[in-house]
Wavefront OBJ file of the C-alpha trace (Angstrom):
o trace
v 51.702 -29.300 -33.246
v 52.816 -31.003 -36.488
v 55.089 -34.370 -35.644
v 58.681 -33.973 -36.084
v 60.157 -35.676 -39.456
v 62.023 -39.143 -39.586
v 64.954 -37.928 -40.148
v 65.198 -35.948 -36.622
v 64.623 -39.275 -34.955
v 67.255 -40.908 -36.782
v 69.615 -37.946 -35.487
v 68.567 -38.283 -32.128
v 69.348 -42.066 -32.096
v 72.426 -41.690 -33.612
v 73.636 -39.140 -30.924
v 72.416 -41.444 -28.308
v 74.408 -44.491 -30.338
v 77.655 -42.323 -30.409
v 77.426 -41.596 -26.221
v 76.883 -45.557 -25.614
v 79.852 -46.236 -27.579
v 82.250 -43.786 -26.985
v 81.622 -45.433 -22.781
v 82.069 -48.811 -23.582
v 84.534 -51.285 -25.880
v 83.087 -52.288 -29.217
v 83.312 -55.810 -28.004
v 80.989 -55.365 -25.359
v 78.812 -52.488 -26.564
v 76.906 -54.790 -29.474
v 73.824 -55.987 -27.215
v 73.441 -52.524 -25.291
v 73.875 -50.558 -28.770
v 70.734 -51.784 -29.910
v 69.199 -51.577 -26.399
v 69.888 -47.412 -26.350
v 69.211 -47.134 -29.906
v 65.814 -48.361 -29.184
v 65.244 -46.235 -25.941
v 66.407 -43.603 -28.298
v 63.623 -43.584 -30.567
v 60.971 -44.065 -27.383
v 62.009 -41.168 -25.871
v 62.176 -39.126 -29.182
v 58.675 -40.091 -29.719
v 57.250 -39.641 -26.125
v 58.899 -36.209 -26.260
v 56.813 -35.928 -29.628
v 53.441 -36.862 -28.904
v 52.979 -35.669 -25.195
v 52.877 -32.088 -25.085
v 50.058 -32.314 -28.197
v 47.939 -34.043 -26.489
v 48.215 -31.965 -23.356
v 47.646 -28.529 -25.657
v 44.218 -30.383 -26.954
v 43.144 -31.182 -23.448
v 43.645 -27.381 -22.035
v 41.879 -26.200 -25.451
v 38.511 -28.763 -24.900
v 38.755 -27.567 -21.327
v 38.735 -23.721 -22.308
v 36.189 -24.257 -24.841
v 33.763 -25.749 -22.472
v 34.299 -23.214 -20.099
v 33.898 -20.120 -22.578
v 30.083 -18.609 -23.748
v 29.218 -18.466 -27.000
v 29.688 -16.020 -29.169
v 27.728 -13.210 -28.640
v 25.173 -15.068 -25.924
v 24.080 -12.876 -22.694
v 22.726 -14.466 -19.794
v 19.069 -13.790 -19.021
v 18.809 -10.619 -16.559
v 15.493 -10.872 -13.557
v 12.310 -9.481 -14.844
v 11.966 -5.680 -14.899
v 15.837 -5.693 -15.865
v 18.358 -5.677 -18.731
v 21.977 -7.369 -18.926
v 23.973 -5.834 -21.618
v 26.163 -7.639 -23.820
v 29.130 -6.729 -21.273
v 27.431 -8.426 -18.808
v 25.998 -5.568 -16.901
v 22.346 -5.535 -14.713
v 20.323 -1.662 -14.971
v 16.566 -1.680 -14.192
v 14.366 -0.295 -17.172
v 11.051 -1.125 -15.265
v 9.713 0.938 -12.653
v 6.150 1.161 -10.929
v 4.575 4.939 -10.903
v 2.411 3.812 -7.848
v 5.155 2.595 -5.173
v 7.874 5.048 -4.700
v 9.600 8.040 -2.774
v 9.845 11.141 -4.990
v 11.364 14.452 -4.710
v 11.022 17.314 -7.381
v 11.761 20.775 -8.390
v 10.313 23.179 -11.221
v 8.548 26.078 -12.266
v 4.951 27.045 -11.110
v 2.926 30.493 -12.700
v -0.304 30.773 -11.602
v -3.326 33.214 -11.543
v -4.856 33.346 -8.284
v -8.658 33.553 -8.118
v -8.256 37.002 -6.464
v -6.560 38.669 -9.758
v -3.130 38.464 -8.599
v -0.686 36.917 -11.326
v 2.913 35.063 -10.083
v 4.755 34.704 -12.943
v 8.260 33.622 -11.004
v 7.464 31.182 -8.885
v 9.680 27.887 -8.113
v 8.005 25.010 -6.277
v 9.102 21.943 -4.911
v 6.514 18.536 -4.698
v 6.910 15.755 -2.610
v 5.270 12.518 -1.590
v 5.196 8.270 -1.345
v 2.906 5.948 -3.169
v 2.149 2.542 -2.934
v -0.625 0.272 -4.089
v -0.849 -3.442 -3.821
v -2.840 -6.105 -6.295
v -4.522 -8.694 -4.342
v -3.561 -12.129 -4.983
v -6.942 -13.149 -7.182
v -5.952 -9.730 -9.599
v -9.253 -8.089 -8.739
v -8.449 -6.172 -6.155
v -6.422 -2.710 -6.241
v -5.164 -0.882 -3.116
v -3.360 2.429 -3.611
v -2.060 4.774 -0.729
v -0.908 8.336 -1.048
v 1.160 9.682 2.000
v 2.134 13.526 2.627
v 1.537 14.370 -1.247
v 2.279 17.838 -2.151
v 3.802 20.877 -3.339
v 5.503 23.907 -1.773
v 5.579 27.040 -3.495
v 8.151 29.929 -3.481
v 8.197 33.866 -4.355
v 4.478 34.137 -2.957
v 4.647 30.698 -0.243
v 1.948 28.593 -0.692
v 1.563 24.836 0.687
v -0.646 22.266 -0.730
v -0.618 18.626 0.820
v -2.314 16.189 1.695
v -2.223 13.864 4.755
v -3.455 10.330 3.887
v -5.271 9.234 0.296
v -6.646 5.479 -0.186
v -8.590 4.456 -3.024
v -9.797 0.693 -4.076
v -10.608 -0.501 -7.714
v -12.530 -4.027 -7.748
v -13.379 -5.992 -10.752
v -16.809 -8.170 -9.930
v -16.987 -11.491 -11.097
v -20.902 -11.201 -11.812
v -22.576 -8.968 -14.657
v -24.984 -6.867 -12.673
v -27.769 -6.398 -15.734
v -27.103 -9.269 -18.548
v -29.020 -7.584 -22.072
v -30.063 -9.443 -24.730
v -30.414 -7.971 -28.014
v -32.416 -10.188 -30.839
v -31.579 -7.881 -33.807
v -29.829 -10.268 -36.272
v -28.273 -13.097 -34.347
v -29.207 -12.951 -30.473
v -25.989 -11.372 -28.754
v -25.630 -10.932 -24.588
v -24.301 -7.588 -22.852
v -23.086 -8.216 -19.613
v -23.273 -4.684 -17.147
v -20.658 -4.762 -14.490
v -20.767 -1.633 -11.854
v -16.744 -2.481 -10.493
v -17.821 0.106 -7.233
v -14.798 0.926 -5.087
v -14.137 3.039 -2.467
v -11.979 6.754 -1.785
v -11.548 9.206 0.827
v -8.520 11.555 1.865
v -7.699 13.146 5.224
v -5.956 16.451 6.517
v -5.940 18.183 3.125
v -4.176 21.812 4.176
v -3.912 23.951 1.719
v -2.934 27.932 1.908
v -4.757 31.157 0.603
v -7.409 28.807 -1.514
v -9.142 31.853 -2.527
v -5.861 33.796 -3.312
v -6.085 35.557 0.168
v -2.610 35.757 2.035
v -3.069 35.088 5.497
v -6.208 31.977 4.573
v -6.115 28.326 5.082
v -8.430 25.796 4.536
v -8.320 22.436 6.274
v -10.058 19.616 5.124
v -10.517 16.594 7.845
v -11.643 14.304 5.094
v -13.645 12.696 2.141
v -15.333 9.479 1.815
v -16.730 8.666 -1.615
v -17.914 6.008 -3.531
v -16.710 5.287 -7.209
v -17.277 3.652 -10.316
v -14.916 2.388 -12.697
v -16.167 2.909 -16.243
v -12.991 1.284 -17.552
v -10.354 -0.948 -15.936
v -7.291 -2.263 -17.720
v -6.112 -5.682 -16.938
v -3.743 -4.937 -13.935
v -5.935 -2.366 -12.820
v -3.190 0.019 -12.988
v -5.333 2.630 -15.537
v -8.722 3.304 -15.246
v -11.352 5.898 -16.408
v -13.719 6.633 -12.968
v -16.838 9.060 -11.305
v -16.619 9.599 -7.700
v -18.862 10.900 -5.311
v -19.495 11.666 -2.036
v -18.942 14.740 1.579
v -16.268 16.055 3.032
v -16.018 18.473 5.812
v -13.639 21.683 5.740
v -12.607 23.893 8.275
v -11.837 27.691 7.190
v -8.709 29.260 8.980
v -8.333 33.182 8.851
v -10.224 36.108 8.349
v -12.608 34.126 6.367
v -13.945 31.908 8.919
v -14.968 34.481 11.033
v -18.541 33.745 10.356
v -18.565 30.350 8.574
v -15.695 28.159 10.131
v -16.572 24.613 9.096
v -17.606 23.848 5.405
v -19.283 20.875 4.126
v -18.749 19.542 0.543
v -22.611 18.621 -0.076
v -21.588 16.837 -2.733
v -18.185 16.502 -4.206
v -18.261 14.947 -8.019
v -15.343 13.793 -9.857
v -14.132 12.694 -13.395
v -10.641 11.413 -13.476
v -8.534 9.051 -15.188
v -4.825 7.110 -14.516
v -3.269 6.353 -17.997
v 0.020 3.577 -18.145
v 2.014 4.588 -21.537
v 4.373 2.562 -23.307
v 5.750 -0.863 -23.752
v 7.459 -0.586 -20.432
v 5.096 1.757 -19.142
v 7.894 4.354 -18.274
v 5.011 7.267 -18.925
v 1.264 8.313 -17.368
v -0.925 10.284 -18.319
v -3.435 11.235 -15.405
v -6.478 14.272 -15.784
v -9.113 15.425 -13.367
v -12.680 17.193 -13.490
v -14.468 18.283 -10.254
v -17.646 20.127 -9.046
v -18.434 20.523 -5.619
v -21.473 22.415 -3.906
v -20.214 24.002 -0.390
v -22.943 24.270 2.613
v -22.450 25.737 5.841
v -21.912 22.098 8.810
v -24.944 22.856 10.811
v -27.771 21.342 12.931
v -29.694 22.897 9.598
v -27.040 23.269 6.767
v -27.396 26.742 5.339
v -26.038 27.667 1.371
v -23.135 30.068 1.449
v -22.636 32.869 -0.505
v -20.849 31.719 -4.187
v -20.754 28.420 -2.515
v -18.981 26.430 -5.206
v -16.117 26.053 -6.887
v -15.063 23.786 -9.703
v -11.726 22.826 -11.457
v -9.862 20.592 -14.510
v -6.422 19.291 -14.213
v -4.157 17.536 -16.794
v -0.790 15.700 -15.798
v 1.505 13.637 -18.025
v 4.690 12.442 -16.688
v 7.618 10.376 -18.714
v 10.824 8.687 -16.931
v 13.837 10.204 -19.068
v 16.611 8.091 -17.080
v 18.019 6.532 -14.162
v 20.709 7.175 -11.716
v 21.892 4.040 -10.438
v 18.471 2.746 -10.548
v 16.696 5.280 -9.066
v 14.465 6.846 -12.211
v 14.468 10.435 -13.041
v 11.007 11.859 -14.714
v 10.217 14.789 -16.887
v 6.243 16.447 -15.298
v 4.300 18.708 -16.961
v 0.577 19.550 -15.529
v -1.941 22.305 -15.733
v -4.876 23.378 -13.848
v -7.805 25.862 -14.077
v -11.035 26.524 -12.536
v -13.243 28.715 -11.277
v -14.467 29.849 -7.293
v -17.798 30.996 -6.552
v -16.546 32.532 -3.547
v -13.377 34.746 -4.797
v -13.569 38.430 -3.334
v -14.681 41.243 -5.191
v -11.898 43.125 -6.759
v -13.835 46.261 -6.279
v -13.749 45.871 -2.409
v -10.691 47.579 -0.647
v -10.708 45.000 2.389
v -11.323 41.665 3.188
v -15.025 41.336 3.245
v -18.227 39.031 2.380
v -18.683 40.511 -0.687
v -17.804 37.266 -3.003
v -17.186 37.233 -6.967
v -16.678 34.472 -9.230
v -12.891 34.437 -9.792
v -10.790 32.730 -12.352
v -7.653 30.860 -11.338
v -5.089 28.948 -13.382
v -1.379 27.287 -12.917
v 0.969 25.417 -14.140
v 4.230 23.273 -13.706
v 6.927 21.822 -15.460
v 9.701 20.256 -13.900
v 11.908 17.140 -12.639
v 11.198 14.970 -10.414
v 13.299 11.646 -9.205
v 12.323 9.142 -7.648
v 12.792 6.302 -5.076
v 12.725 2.518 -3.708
v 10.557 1.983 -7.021
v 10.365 -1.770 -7.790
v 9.783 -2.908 -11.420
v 6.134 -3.864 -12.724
v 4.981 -6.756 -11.714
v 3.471 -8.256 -14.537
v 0.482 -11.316 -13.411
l 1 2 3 4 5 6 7 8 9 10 11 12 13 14 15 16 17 18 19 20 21 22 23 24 25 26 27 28 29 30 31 32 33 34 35 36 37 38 39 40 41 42 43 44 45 46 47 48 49 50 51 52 53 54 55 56 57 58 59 60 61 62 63 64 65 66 67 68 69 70 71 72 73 74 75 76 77 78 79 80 81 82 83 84 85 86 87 88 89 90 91 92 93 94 95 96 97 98 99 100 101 102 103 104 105 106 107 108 109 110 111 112 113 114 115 116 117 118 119 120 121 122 123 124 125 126 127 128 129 130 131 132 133 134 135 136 137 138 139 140 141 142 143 144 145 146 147 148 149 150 151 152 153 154 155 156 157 158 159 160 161 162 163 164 165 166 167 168 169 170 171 172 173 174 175 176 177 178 179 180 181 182 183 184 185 186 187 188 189 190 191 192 193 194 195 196 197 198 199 200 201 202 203 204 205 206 207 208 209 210 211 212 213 214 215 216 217 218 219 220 221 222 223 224 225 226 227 228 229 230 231 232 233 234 235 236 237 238 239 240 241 242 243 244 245 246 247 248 249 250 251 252 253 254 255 256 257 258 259 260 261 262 263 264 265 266 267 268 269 270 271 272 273 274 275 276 277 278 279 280 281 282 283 284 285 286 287 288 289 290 291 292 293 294 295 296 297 298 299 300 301 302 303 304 305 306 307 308 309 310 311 312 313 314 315 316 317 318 319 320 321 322 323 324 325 326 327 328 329 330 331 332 333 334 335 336 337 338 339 340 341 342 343 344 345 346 347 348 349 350 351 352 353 354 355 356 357 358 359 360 361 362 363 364 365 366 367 368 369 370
């Protein structure tokens, strides 16, 4: 506020001089006249210089109090703050959540029948924990599965746990003296898997079959690890024991995998990892769970199985994921074609299917990054 000019003081005094002596005789006024003149200009000058200096406070005050243009306050980790001021999570861990999901499901079964309209529905919960020294990987699998429609079909499985360890100590250390002498440390980073109640329906493409699979227990080898031990590149192997429901356990009702061998691989994608890739190969030789295990006819079966899966968005922080997998493979032990009934007259059989679909998810914390 700019101060007021000289001459508006003078005016002010001179009204103030005119009220003094229009109350008071000439005679008598002379000492006061100068007295209210001079309380004139005080006041005139108080009234000048006050409410400046209170406008300059309030604007310090305000400018304190304000952020900076165009700052944004740091959001937790695993979460952005926009430049309104608003928290969303944009981190979320693939291996501890809820998840619900819906798509489309063809398949070929391994008895020659084709579903081409088929809707199916998976379901499941994951969570794995890092120990505390980062060598150590736990991962659980509960009730993980998929029900199909428009030819029912039910694949799930009970319990899964699987460990990845890094060791500390090179099992083989090679030296190489070709040039300069260089050392090649071996690590074998063994862990441990094995699933129970794995029930699955018409495995062979049979209606009225079921197959129920008590459990696993396998030993595996990481032949890559990355840092957090969330990816890896692994062989498993190791029994199982399966019991045959239906008409084709009549005369072989518990199965033994004798062995089961696996190639698989967990991929993290992406700066935020918001993607995974995941793929599967597996053999597996049946025999007959006996004092003397016994072959069975076309006792085998093997299978491949690629999965990728990419978070597209979230609903209130709850992330929502495009899946797309395919699987074939072929059973030793499909039934003839030829044969009119059910029988023991076995085939290899080619089988095939596929899904593509949504799936959201839930209670999924962001990475924790160590």
């Amino acid at each position: 506020m700019t101060k007021r000019s000289a001459g508006w003081r003078v005016a002010m005094a001179a009204q103030t001089f005119m009220g003094c002596l229009s109350g008071w005789r000439v005679a008598v006024a002379a000492p006061t006249i100068m007295g209210c003149l001079s309380m004139a200009v005080a006041t005139a000058t108080a009234a000048e210089d006050t409410p400046a200096a209170t406008v300059t406070a309030a604007s310090d005050a305000v400018a304190k109090v304000r952020p900076p243009e165009g700052s944004v306050a740091e959001a937790a980790p695993g979460f952005y703050r926009d430049r309104q001021g608003r928290v969303m999570q944009v981190s979320f861990d693939f291996g501890r959540r809820l998840w619900l999901g819906v798509g489309y499901a063809p398949r070929l079964r391994a008895s020659g029948t084709t579903e081409i309209a088929p809707a199916a529905f998976d379901f499941g919960a994951a969570f794995d924990a890092l120990s505390e020294d980062g060598r150590t990987r736990h991962r659980f699998h509960v009730l993980d599965g998929q029900v199909r429609l428009h030819g029912f079909g039910l694949d799930v499985t009970g319990i899964r746990y699987d460990m990845s360890h890094r060791y500390q100590h090179p099992l083989l250390r090679i030296t190489t003296f070709v040039g300069d002498p260089e050392r090649h440390d071996l690590y074998l980073n063994i862990g441990v898997y094995g699933e129970a109640l794995h029930f699955e329906t018409t495995p062979r493409g049979v209606d009225g079959e079921q197959a129920l699979t008590f459990g696993t227990v396998q030993a595996t080898l990481d032949l890559w690890q990355s840092a957090d031990l969330r990816s890896y590149v692994r062989v498993r192997t190791g029994p199982g024991v399966e019991m045959r429901i239906g008409p084709w356990g009549e005369t072989t009702r518990f199965v033994g995998f004798a062995p089961q061998a696996v190639l698989e691989g967990n991929l993290m994608l992406g700066r935020r990892a918001l993607q995974q890739l995941g793929f599967r190969a597996r053999a597996c030789l049946l025999r007959t769970v006996d004092l003397v295990p016994g072959p069975i006819p076309g006792g085998y079966f093997a299978d491949a199985e690629a999965v990728y899966e990419a978070i597209l968005l979230a609903i209130n922080d709850q992330p929502v994921s495009f899946r797309i997998a395919a699987q074939g493979g072929v059973r030793g032990d499909a039934l003839d074609r030829s044969a009119p009934t059910v029988s023991s007259v076995v085939t290899p059989g080619w089988e095939w299917k596929g899904t593509a679909g949504f799936r959201m998810s839930f209670l999924s914390p962001p990475v924790v990054r160590r």
